[in-house]
N, CA, C and O atoms as a MOPAC input file, in Angstrom:
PM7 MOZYME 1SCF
protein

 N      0.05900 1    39.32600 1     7.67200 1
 C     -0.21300 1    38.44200 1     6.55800 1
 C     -0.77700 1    37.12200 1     7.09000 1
 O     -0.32900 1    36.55600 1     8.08700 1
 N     -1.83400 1    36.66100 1     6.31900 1
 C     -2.55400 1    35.43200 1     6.81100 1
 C     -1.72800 1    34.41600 1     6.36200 1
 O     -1.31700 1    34.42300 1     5.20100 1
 N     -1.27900 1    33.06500 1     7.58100 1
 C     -0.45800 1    32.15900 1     6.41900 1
 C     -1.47100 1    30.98600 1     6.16400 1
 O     -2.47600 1    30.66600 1     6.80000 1
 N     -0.75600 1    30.30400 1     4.75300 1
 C     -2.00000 1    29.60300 1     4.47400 1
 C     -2.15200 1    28.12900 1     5.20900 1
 O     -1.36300 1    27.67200 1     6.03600 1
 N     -3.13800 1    27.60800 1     4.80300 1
 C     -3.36000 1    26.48600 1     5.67300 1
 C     -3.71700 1    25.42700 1     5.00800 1
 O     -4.86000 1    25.46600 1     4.55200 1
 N     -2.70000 1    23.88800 1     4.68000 1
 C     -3.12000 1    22.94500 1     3.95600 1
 C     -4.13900 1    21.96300 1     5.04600 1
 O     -3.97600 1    22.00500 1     6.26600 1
 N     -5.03300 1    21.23100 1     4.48500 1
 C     -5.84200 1    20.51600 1     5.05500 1
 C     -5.46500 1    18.71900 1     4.36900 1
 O     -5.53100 1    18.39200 1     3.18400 1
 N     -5.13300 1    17.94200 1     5.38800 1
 C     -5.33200 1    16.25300 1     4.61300 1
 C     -6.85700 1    15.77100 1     4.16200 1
 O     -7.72500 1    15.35800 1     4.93100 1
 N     -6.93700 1    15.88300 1     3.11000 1
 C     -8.19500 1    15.33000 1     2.45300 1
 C     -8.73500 1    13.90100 1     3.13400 1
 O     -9.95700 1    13.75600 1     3.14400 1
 N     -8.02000 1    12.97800 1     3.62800 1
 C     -7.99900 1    11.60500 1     3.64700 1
 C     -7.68100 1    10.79700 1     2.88600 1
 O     -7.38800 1     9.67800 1     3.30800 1
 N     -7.63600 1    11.04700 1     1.70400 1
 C     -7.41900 1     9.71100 1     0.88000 1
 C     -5.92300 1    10.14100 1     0.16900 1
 O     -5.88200 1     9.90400 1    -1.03800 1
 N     -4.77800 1    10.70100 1     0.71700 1
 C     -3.66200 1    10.57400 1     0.12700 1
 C     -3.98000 1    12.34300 1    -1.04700 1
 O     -4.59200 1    12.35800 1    -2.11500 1
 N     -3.44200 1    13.36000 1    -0.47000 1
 C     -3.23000 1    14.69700 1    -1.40900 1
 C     -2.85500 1    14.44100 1    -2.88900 1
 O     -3.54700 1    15.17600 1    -3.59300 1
 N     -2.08800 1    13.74000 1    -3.56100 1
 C     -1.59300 1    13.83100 1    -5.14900 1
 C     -2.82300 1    13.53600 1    -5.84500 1
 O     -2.58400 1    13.35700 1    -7.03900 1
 N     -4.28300 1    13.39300 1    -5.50700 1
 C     -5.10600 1    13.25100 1    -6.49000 1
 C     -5.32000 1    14.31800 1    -7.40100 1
 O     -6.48900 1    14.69100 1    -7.30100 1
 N     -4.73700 1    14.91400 1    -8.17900 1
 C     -4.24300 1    16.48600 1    -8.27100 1
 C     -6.13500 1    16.38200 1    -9.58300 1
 O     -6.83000 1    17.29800 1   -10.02300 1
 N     -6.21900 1    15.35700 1    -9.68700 1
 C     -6.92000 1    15.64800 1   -11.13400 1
 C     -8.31800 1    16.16100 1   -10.35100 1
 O     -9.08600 1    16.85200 1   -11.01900 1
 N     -8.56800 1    15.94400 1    -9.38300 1
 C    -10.27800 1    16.16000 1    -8.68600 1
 C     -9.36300 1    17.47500 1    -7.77400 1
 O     -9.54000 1    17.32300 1    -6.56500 1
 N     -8.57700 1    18.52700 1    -8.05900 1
 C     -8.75200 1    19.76200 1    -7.34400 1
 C     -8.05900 1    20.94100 1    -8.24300 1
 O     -6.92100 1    21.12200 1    -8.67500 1
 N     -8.82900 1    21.38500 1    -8.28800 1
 C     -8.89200 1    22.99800 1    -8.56400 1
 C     -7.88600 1    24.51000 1    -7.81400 1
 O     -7.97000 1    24.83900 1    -6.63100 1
 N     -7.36900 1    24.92300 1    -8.42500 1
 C     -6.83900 1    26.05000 1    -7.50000 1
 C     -7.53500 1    26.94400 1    -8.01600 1
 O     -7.78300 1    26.98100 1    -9.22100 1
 N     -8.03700 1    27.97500 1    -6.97700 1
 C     -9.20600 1    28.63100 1    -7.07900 1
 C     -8.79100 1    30.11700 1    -6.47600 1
 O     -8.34100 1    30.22000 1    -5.33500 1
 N     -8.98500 1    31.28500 1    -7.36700 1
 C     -8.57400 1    32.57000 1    -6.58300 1
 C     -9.33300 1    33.05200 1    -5.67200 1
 O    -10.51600 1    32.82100 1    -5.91900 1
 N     -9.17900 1    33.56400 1    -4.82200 1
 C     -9.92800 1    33.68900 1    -3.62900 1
 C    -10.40500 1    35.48200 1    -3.40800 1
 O     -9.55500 1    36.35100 1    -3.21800 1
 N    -11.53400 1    35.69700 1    -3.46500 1
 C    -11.73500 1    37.01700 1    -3.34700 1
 C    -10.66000 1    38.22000 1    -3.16600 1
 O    -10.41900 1    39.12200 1    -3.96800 1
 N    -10.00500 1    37.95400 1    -1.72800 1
 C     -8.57000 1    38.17700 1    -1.40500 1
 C     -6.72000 1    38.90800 1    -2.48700 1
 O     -5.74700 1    39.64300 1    -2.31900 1
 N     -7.50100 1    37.78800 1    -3.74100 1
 C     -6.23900 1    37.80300 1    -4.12300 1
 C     -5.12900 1    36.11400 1    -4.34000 1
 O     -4.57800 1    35.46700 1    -5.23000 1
 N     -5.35500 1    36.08800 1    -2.79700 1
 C     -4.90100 1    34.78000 1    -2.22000 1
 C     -5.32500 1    33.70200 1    -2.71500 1
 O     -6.53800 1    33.77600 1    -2.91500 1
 N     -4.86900 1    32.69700 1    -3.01500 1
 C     -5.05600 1    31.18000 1    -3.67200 1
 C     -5.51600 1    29.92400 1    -2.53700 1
 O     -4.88100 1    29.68200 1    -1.51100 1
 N     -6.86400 1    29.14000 1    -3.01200 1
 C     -7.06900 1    28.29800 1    -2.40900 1
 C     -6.96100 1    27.06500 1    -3.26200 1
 O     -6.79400 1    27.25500 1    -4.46700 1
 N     -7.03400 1    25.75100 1    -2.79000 1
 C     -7.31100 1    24.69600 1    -3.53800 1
 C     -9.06700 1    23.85800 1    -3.18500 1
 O     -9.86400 1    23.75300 1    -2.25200 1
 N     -8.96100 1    23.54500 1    -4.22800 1
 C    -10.79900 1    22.90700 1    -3.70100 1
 C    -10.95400 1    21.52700 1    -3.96200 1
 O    -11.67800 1    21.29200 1    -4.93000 1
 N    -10.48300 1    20.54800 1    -3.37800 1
 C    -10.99500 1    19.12100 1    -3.65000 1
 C    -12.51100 1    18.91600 1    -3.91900 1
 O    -13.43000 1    19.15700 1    -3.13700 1
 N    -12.60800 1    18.29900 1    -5.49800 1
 C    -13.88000 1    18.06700 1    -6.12500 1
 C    -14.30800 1    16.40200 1    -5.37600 1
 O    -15.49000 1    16.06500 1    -5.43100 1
 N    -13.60500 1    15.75100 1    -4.91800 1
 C    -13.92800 1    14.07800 1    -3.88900 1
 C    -14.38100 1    14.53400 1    -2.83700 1
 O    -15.51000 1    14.21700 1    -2.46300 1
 N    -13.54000 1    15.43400 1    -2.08500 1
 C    -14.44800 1    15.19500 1    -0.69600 1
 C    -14.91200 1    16.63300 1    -0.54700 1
 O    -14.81800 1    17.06400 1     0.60200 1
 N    -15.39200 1    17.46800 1    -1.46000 1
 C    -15.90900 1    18.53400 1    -1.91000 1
 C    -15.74500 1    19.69000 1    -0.72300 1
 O    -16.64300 1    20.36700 1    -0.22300 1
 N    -14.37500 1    19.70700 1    -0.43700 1
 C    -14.05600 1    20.81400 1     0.68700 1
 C    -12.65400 1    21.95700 1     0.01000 1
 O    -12.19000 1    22.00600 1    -1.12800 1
 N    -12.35700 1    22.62300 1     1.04000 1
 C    -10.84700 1    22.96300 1     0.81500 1
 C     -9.94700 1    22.71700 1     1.52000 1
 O    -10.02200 1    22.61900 1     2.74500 1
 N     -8.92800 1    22.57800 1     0.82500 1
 C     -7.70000 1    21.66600 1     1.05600 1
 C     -6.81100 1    22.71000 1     1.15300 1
 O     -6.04400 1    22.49300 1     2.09000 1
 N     -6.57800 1    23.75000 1     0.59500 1
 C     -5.60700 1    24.48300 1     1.04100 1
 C     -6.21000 1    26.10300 1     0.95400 1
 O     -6.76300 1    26.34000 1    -0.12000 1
 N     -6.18400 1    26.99500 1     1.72100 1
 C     -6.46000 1    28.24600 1     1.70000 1
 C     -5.77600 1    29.01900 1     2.34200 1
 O     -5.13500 1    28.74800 1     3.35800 1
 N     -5.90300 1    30.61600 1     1.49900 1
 C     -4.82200 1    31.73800 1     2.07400 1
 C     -3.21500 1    31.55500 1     1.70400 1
 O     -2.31800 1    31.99000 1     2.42600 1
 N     -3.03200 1    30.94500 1     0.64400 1
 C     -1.99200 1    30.54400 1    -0.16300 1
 C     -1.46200 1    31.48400 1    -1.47400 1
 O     -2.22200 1    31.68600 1    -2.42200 1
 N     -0.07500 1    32.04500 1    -1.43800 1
 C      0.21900 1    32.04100 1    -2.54800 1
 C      0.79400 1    31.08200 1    -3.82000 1
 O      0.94200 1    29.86000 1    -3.81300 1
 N      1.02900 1    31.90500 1    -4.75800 1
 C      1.34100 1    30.90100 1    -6.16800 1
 C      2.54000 1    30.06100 1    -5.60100 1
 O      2.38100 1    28.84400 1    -5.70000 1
 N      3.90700 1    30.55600 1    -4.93000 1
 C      4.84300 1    30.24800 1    -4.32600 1
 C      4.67200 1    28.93300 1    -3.37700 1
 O      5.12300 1    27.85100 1    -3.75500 1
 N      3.97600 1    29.07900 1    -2.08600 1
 C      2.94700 1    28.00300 1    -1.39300 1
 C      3.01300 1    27.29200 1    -2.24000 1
 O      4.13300 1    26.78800 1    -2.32500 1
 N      1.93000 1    26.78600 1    -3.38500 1
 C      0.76900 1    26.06900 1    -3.70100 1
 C      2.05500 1    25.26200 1    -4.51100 1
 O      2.23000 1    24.09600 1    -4.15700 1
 N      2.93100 1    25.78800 1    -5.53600 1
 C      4.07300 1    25.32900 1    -6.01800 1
 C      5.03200 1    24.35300 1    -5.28900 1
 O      5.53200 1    23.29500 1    -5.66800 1
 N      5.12500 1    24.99600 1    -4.19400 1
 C      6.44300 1    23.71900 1    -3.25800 1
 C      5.20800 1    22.71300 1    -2.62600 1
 O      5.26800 1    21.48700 1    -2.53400 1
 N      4.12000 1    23.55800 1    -2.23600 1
 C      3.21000 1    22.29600 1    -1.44900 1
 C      3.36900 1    20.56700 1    -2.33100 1
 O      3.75900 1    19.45900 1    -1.96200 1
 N      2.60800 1    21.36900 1    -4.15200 1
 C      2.41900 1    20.22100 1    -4.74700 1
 C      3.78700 1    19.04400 1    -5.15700 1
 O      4.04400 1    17.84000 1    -5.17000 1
 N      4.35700 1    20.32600 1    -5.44100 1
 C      6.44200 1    19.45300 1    -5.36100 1
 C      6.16400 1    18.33600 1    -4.30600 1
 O      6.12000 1    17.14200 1    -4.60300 1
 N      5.97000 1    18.85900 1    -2.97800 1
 C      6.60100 1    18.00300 1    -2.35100 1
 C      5.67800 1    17.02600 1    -2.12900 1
 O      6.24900 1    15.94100 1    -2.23200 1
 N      4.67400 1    16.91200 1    -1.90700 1
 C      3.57900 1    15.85900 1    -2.37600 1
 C      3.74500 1    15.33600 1    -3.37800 1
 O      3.20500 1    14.23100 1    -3.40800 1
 N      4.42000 1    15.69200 1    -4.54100 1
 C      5.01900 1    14.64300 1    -5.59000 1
 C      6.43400 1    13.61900 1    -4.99900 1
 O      6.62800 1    12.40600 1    -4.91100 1
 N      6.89800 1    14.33900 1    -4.81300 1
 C      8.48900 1    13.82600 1    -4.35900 1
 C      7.76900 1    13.17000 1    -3.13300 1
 O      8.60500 1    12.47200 1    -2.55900 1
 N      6.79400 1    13.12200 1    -2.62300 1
 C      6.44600 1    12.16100 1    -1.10600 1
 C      6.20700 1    10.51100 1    -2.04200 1
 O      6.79600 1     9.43200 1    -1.98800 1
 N      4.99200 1    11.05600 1    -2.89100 1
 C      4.36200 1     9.93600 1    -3.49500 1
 C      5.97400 1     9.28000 1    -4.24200 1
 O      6.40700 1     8.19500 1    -3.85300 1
 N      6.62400 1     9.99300 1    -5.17800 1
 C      7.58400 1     9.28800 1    -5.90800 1
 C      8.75800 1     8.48800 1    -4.68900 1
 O      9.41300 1     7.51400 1    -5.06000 1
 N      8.88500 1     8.99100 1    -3.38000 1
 C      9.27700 1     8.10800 1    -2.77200 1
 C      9.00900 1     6.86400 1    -1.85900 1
 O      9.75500 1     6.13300 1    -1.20700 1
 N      7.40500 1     6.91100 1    -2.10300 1
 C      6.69500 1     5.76500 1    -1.25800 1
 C      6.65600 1     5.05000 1    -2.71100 1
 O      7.48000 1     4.13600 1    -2.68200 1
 N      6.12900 1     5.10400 1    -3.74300 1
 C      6.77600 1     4.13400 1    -4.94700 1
 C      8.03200 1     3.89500 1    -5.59400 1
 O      8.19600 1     3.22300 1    -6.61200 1
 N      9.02600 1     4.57900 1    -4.83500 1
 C     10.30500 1     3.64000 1    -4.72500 1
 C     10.79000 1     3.12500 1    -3.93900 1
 O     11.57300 1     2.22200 1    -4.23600 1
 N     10.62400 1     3.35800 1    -2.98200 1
 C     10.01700 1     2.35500 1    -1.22400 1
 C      9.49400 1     0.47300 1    -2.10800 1
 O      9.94600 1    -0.67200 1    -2.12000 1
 N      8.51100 1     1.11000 1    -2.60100 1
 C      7.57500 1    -0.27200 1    -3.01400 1
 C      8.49400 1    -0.92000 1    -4.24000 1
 O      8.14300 1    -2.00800 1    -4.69800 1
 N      9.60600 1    -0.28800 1    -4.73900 1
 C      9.42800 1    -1.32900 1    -5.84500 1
 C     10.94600 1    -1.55000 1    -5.42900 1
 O     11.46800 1    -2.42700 1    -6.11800 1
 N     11.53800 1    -1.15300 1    -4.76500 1
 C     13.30100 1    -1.62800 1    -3.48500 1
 C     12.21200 1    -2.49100 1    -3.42300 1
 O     12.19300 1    -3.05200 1    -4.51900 1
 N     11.31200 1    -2.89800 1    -2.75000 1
 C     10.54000 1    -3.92900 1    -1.65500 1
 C     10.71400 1    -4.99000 1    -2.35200 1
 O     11.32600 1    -5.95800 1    -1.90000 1
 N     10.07600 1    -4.95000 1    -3.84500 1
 C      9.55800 1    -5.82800 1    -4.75200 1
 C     11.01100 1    -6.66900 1    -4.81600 1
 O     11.21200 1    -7.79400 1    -4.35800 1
 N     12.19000 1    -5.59800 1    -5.68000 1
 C     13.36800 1    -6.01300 1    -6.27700 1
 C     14.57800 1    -6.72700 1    -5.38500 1
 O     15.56700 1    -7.30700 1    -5.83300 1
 N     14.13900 1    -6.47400 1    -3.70800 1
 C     15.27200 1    -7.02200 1    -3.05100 1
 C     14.75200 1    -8.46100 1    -2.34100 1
 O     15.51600 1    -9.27000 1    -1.81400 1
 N     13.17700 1    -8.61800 1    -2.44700 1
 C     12.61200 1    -9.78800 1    -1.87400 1
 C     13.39600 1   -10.58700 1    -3.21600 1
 O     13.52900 1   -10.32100 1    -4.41100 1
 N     13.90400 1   -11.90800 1    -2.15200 1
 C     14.71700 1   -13.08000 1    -2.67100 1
 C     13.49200 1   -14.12500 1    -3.12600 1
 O     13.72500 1   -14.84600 1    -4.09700 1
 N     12.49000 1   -14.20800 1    -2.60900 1
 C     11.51300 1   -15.04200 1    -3.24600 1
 C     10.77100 1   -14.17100 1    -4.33200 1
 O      9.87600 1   -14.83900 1    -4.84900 1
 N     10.85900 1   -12.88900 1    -4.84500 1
 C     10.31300 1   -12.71900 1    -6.28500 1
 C     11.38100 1   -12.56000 1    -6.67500 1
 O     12.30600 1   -11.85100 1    -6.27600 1
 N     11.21900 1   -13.60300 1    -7.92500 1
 C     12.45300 1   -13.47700 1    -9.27400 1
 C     12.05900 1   -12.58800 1   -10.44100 1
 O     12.62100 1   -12.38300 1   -11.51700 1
 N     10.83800 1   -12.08000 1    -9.87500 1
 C     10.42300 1   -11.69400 1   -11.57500 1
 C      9.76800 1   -10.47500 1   -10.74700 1
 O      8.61900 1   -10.77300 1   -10.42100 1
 N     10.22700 1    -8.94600 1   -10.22500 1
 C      9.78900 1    -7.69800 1    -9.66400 1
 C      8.85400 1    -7.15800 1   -11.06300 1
 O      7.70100 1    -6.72600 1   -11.06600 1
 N      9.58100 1    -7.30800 1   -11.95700 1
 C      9.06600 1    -6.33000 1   -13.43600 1
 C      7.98600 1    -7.61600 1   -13.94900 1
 O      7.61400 1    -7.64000 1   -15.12200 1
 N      7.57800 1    -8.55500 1   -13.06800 1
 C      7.10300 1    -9.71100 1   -13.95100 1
 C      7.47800 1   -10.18900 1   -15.45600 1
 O      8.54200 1   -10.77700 1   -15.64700 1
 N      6.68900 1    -9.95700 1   -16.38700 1
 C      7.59800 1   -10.68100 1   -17.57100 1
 C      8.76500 1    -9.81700 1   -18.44500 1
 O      9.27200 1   -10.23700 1   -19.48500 1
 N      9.12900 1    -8.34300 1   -17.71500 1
 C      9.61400 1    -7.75700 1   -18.45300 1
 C     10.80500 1    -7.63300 1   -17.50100 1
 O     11.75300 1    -7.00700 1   -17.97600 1
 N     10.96600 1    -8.13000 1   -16.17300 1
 C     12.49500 1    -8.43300 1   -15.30300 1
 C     13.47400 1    -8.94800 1   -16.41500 1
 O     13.47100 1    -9.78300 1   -17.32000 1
 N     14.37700 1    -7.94200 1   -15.83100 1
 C     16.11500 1    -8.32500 1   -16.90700 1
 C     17.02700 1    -8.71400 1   -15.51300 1
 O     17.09300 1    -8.17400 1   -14.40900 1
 N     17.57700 1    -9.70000 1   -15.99500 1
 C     19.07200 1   -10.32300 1   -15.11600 1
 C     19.71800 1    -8.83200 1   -15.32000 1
 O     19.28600 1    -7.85500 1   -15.93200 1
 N     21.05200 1    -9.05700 1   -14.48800 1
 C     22.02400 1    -8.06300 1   -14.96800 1
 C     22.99100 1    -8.26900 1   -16.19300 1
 O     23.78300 1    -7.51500 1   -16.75800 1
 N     22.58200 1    -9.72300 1   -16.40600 1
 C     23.34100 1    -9.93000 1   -17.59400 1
 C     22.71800 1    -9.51800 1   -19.01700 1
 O     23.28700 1    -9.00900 1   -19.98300 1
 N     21.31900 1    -9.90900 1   -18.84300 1
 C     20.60100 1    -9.26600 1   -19.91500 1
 C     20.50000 1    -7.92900 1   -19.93500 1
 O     20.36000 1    -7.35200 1   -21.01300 1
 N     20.54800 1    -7.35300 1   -18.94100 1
 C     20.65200 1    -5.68500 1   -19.05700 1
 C     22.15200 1    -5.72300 1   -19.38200 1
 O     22.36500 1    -5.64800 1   -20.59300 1
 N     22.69000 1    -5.77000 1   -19.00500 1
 C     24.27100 1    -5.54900 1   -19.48900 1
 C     24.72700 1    -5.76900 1   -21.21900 1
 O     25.64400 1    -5.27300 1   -21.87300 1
 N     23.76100 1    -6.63000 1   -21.54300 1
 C     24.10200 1    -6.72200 1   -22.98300 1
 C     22.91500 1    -6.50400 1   -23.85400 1
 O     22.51900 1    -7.08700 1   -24.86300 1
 N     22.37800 1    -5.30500 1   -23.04500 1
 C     20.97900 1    -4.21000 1   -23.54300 1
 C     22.06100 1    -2.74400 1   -23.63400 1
 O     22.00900 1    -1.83100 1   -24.45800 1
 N     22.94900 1    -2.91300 1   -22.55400 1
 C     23.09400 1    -1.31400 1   -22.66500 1
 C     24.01400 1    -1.14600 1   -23.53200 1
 O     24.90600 1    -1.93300 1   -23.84800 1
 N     23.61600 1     0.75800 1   -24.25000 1
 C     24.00700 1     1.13600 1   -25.18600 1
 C     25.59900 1     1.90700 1   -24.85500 1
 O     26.55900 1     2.38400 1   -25.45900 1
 N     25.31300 1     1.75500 1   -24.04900 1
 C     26.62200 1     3.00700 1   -23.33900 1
 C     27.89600 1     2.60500 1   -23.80400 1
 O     28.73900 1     3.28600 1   -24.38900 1
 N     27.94700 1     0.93300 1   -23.33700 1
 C     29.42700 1     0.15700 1   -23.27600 1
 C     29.12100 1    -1.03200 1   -23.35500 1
 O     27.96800 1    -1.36000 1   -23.07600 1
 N     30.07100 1    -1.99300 1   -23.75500 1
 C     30.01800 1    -3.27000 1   -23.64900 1
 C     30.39000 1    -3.78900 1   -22.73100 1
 O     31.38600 1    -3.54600 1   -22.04800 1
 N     29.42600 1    -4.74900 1   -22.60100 1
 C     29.07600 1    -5.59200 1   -20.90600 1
 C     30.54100 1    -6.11200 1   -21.11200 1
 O     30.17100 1    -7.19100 1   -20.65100 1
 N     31.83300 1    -6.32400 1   -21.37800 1
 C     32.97700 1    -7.07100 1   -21.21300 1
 C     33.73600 1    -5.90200 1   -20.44700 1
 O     34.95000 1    -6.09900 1   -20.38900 1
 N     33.13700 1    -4.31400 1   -19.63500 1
 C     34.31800 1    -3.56700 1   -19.55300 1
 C     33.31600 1    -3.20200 1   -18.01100 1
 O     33.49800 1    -2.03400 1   -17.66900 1
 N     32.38300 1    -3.93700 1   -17.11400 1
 C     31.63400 1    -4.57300 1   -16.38300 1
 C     32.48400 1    -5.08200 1   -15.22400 1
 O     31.97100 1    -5.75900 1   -14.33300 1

């Protein structure tokens, strides 16, 4: 069995909207980046192509929560959410759950 083979595009994989998964004569599943007009992944099954993109999500969703820890623990920005930052007090007497007196 051929195993498949992902390729780094360069500019960061989650651009999911410029690639195509494409059946491959084979049977076998490739992907086709429409930016840098190559393939990015070939000799892939449905299985493959499924955890590949997972985890290229879960990469990206943890380099943007990387960035926004960054934002929320720097002591010189007071305002991470800019005008929509809540104290904990104002969140506390936002939430629906319980009343901020049991805090």
């Amino acid at each position: 069995m051929t195993e498949a083979v992902f390729t780094d595009c360069g500019y960061g994989m989650m651009n999911v909207m410029g690639q195509q998964i494409i059946k491959q004569p084979d049977g076998r599943l490739a992907v086709f980046d429409t930016v840098s007009d190559s393939f990015i992944v070939v000799d892939a099954d449905a299985e493959e192509i499924t955890e590949w993109r997972a985890e290229e999500a879960a990469e990206a969703a943890r380099e943007r929560t990387k960035a926004e820890l960054a934002r929320v623990l720097d002591e010189s920005n007071d305002h991470p959410y800019r005008q929509f930052t809540l104290t904990w007090e104002e969140a506390s007497r936002r939430d629906r759950r319980s009343p901020a007196d049991d805090r």
